[in-house]
C-alpha positions, 0 to 999 in steps of 0.5 A, spaced: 379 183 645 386 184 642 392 184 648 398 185 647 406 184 649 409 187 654 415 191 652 422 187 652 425 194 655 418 194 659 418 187 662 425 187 664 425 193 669 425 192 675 424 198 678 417 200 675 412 201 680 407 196 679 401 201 676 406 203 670 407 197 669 400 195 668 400 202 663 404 199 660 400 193 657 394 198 655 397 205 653 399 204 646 407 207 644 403 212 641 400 216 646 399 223 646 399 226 653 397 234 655 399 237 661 394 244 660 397 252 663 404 255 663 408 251 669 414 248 668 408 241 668 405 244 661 406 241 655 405 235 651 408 227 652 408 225 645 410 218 646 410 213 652 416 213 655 415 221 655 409 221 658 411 216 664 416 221 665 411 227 665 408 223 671 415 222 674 415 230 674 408 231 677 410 225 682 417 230 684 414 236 683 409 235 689 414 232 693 410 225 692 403 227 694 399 227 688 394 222 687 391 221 681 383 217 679 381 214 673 375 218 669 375 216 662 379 214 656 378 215 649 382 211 643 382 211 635 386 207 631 388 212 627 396 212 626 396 220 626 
């Protein structure tokens, strides 16, 4: 199993709740998130740091009330 390092920026902000920070860690900088529909929410995150923004507006947009279970993941090695 390959780990990998905790960003510098990552590992440095106090702020991050401790679940990001373990998302951190295993969601690779390259991450492409969609948010589906025509909402203010709807879109893509193209990268990491866009995607935990993406969870910030889900997180502010129901006034702190959105909980969120893990189903599955899917992974490539594919850089495109």
């Amino acid at each position: 199993m390959r780990r990998r390092r905790l960003p510098a920026a990552a590992a440095t902000r106090r702020s991050t709740p401790p679940g990001l920070a373990a998302l951190t860690v295993l969601m690779d900088e390259r991450i492409t998130w969609h948010t589906p529909g025509r909402s203010s929410l709807a879109g893509d995150a193209r990268n990491r740091d866009e995607t935990f923004a993406q969870y910030g507006r889900y997180g502010a947009e129901t006034a702190g009330t959105l909980r969120a279970g893990f189903r599955t993941a899917a992974a490539t090695d594919d850089a495109g």
